[in-house]
C-alpha positions as CSV (number, residue, x, y, z in Angstrom):
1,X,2.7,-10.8,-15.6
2,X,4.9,-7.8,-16.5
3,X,8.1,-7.7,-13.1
4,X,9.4,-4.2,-13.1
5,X,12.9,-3.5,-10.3
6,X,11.9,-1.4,-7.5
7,X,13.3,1.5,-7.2
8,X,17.4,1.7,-7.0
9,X,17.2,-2.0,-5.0
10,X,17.5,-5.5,-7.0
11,X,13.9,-6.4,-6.4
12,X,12.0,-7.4,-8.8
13,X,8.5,-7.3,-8.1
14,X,5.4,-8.2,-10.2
15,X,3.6,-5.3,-11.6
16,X,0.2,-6.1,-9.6
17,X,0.7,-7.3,-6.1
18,X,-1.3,-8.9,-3.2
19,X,-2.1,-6.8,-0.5
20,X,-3.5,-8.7,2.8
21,X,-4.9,-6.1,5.1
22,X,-8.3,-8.5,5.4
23,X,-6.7,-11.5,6.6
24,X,-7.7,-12.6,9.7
25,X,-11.0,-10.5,9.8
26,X,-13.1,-10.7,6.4
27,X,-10.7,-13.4,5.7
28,X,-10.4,-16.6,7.3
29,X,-7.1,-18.7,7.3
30,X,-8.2,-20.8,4.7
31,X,-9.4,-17.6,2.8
32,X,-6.0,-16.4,3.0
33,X,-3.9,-18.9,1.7
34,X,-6.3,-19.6,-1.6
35,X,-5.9,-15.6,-2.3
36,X,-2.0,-16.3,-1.9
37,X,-2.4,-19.5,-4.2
38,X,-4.5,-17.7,-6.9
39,X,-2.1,-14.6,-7.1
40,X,1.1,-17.2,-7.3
41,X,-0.4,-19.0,-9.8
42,X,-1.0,-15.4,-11.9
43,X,2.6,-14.8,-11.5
44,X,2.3,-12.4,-8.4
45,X,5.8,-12.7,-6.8
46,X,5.4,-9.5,-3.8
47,X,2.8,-10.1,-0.9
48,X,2.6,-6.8,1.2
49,X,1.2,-6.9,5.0
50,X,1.6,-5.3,8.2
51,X,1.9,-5.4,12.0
52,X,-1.0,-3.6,12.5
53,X,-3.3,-5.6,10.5
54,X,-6.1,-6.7,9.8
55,X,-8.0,-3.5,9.5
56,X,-10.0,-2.4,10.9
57,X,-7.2,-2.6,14.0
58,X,-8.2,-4.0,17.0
59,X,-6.1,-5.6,19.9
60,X,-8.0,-8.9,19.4
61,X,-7.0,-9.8,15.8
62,X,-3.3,-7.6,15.6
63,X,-0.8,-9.6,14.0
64,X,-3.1,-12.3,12.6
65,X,-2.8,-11.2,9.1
66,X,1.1,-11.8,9.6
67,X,0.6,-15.4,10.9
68,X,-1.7,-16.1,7.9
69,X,0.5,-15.2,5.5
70,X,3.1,-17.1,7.5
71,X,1.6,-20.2,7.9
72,X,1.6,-20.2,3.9
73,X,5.0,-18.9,3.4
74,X,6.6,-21.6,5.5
75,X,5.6,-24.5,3.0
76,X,6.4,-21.9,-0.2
77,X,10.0,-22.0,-1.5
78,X,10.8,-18.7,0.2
79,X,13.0,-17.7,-2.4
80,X,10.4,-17.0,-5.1
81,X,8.5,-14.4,-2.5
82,X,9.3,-11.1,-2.2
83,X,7.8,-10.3,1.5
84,X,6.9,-6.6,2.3
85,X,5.7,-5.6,6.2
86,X,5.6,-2.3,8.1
87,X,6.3,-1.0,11.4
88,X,3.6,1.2,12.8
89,X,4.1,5.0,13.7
90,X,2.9,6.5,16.9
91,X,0.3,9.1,14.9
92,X,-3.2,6.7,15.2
93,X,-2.6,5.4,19.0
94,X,-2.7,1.9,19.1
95,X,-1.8,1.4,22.6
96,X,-2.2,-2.7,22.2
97,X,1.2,-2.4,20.2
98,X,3.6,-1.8,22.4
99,X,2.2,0.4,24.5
100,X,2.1,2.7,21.7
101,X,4.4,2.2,18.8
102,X,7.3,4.7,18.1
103,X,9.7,4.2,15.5
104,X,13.1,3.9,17.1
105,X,15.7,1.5,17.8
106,X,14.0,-0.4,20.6
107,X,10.6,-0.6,18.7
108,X,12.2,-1.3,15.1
109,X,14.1,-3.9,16.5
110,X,10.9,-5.5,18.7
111,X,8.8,-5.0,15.4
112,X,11.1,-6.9,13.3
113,X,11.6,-9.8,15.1
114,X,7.8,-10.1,16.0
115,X,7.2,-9.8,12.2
116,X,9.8,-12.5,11.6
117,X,8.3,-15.0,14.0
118,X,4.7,-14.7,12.7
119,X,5.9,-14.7,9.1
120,X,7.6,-17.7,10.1
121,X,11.0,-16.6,7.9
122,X,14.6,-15.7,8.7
123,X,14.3,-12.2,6.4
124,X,11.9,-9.3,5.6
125,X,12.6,-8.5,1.9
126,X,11.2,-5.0,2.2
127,X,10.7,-3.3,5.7
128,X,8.6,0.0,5.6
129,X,7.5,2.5,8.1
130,X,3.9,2.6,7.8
131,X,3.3,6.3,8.5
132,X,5.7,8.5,9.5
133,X,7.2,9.2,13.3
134,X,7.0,12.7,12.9
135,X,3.9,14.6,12.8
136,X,2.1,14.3,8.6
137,X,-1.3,14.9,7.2
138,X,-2.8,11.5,6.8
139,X,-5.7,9.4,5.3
140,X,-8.1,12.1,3.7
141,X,-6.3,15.3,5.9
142,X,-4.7,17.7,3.2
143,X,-3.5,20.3,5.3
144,X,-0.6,20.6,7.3
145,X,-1.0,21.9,10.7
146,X,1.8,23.3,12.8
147,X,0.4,22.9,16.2
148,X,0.2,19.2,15.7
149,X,4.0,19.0,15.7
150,X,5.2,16.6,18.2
151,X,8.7,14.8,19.4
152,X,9.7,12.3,16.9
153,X,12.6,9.9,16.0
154,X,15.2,12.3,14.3
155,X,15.0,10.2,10.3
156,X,18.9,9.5,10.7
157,X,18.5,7.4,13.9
158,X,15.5,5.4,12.3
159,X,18.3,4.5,9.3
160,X,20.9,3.5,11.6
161,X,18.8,1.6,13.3
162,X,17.1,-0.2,10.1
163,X,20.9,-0.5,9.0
164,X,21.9,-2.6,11.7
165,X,18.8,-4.6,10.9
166,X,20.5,-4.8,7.4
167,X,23.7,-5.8,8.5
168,X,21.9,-8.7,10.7
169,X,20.4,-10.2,7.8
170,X,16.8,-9.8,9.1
171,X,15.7,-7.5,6.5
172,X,16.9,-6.7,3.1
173,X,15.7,-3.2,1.6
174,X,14.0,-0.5,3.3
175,X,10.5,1.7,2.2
176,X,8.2,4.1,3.3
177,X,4.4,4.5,3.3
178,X,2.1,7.2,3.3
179,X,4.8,10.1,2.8
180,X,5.6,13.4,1.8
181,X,8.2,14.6,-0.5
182,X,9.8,16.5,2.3
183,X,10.0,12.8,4.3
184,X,11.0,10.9,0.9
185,X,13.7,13.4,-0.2
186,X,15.2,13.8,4.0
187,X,15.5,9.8,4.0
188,X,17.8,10.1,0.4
189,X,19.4,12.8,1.9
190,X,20.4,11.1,5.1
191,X,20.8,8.1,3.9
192,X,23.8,9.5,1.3
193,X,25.1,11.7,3.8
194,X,25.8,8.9,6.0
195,X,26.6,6.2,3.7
196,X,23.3,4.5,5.5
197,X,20.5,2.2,3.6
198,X,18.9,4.3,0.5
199,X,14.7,3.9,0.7
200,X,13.7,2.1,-2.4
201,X,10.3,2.5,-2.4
202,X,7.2,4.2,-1.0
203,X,3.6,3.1,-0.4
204,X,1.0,5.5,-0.7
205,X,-2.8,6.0,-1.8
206,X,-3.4,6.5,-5.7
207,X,-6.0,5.7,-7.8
208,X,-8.6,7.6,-10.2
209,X,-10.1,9.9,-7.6
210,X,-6.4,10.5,-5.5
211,X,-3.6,11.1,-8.2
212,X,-1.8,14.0,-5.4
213,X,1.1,11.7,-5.9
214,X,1.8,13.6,-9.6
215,X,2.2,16.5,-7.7
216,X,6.1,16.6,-5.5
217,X,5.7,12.8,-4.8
218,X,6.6,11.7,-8.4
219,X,9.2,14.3,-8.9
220,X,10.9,13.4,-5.6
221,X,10.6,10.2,-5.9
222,X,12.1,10.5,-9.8
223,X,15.0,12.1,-8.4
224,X,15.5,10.2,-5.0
225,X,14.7,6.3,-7.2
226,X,12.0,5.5,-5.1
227,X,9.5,3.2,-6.7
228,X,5.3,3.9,-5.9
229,X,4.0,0.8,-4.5
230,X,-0.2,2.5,-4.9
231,X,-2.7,1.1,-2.5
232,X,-6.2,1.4,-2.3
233,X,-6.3,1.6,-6.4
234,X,-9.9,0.8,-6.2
235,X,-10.7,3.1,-3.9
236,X,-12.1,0.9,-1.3
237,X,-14.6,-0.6,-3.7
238,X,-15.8,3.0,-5.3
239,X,-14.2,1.9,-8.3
240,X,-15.9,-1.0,-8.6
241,X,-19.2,1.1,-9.4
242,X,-20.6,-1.1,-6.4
243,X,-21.6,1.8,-4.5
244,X,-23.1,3.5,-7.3
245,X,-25.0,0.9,-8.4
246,X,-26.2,0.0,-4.7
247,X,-25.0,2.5,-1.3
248,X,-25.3,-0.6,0.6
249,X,-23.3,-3.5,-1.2
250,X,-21.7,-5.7,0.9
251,X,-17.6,-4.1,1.4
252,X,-15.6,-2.8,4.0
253,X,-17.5,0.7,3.8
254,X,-20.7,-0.9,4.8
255,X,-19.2,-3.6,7.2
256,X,-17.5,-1.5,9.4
257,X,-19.8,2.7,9.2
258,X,-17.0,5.2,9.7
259,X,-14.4,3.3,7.8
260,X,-13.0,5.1,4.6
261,X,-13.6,8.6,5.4
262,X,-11.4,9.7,3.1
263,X,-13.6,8.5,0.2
264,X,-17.0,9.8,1.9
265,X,-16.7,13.2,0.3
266,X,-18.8,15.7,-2.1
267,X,-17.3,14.5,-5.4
268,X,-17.0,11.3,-5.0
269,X,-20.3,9.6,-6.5
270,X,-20.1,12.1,-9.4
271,X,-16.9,11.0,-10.1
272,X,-17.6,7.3,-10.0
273,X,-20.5,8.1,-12.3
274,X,-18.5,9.5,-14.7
275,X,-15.5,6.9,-14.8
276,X,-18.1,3.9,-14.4
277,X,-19.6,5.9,-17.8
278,X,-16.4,5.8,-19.7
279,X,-15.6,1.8,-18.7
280,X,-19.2,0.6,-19.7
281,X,-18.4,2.6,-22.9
282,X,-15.6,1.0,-23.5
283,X,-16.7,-2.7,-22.8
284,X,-14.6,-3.1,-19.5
285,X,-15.4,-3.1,-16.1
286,X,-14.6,0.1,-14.1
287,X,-11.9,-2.0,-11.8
288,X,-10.0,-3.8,-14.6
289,X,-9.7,0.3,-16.1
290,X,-9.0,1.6,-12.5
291,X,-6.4,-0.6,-11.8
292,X,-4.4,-0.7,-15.8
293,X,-5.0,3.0,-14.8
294,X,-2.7,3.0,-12.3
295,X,-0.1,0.2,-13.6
296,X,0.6,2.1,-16.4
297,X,1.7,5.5,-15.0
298,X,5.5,5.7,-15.3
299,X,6.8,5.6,-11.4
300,X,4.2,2.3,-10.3
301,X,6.2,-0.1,-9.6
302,X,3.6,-2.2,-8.5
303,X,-0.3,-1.9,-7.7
304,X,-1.1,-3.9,-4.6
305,X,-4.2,-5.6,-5.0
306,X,-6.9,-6.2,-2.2
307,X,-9.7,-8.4,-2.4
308,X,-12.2,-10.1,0.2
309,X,-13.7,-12.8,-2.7
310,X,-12.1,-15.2,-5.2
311,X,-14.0,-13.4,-8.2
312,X,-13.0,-10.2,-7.0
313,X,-9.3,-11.3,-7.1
314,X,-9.4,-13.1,-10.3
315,X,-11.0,-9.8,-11.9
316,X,-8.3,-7.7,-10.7
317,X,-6.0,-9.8,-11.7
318,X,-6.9,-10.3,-15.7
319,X,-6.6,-6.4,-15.7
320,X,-2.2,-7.2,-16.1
321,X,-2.5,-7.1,-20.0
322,X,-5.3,-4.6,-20.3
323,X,-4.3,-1.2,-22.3
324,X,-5.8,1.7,-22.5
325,X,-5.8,3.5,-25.1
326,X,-4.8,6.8,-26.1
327,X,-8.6,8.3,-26.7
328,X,-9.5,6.3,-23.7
329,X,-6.7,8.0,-21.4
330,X,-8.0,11.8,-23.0
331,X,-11.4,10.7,-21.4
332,X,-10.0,10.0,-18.1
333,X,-8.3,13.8,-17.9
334,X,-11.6,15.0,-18.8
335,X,-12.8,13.7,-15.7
336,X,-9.7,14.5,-13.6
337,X,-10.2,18.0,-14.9
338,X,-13.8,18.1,-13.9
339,X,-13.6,16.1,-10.5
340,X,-9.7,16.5,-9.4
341,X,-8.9,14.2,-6.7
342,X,-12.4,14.1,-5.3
343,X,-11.1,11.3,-2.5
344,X,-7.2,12.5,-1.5
């Protein structure tokens, strides 16, 4: 396993992580902590979840991804984790989270120590706002709309507030997830202005068929020494060539109808057609190319990994060493070119 330092912080993270959004619905308990035992065992050192989780949210089962992972952190030697979480925005309603979460000093502060108690731990090694407070285009929308401005949490009091979080000891570094470079480069800007906690990271969507992170993200990011943590690099299961090779395979898409808009769109079988083409050409599967895909691009600093199957994981996982190579890469543009970002 290749460890790569996130951002400007002193985290070093393994290059594929384990993401944990299915814990505590696809996922059972004991599910859980064999995922977390296979990835430690491959070297995985960064285990990313969330308040709101599992998804698809629902009052019943919030927070039950946290607990899993906590019930297996507690008998782990904490030290050799590096434990991401998020804080939810107020953007997607969520009422059953405190009344509607907002991210501000009282709702950091009651997210954090929630978060804490169900991780069972004493720190957070990486706190992230999971979508901003402010108003953003989000999950498949691509255009921003001025009349869906709304009061929001001025960036600066979010930092102090996350600061004094610092100081306390409860967490340690501080990221962002689903972004712009407008939010990215106001957090740096700030942050350096006040002489308040820099953002080391970021935690957005990118993968074969959503690469709109080359365009302002990377540059931003570049320049402010924010490090991509890329979700969803299989595309819900698209890159798989599941869905090609059957609509209704057995995934979240099918599981839960509605789910995944943002990869329901004009291009996207084409696409998959076309990069399941170039894999089976190659003599490797479509994921293990997806995800090398990803690791590979010069600001990942880590690929977060999801999986609802031991197979699945330990698939994902032998892509670390895969490499792609240069006439291989020139096959991928071709696609890009034909089919850009089919599923942003």
């Amino acid at each position: 396993m290749e460890y790569r330092r996130l951002g400007s912080s002193d985290l070093i993270v393994s290059a594929l992580s384990l993401g944990t959004m299915t814990f505590g619905e696809q996922n059972s308990e004991k599910d859980a902590h064999q995922q977390l035992d296979i990835a430690a065992e491959h070297g995985v050192n960064l285990i990313d979840t969330a308040e709101m989780y599992p998804v698809p949210p629902r009052a019943e089962t919030q927070g039950r991804t946290e607990s899993h992972v906590g019930s297996w952190l507690k008998n782990q030697p904490r030290e050799k984790f590096i434990v991401a979480t998020k804080i939810a925005g107020p953007s997607r309603g969520f009422a059953w989270i405190r009344n509607g979460p907002r991210v501000n000093r009282e709702h950091i502060n009651a997210a954090v120590d929630a978060s804490l108690k169900r991780l069972q731990t004493d720190y957070i090694d990486l706190y992230q706002i999971h979508w901003p407070d402010r108003y953003v285009p989000m999950f498949g929308q691509t255009s921003y709309d001025v009349e869906q401005e709304h009061e929001s949490t001025p960036v600066a009091e979010q930092l102090i507030a996350l600061n004094d979080l610092v100081k306390a000891g409860k967490i340690r570094h501080i990221g962002l997830s689903n972004e712009t470079p407008w939010g990215v480069l106001e957090f740096a800007r700030s942050a350096e202005q006040s002489g308040l906690p820099r953002i080391v990271s970021i935690q957005n969507a990118y993968h074969l068929m959503n690469r709109t992170f080359e365009t302002g993200l990377s540059e931003a990011c570049r320049h402010a020494e924010v490090g991509l943590l890329a979700y969803s690099p299989l595309a819900f299961g698209h890159l798989t060539g599941k869905y090609h090779e059957d609509p209704n395979a057995q995934g979240r898409i099918t599981l839960f109808p509605g789910f995944g808009q943002r990869y329901q769109k004009t291009n996207v079988p084409a696409a998959t057609a076309a990069y399941l083409k170039i894999a089976q050409q190659a003599g490797i599967s479509l994921a293990q190319m997806a995800l090398a895909f990803v690791r590979t691009r010069w600001f990942t600093s880590s690929v977060i990994l999801g999986a609802t199957t031991k197979a699945q994981l330990v698939e994902n996982l032998a892509s670390s060493e895969l490499a792609l190579s240069a006439d291989l890469i020139k096959e991928i543009e071709a696609v890009h070119s034909l089919y850009p970002n089919p599923a942003p």
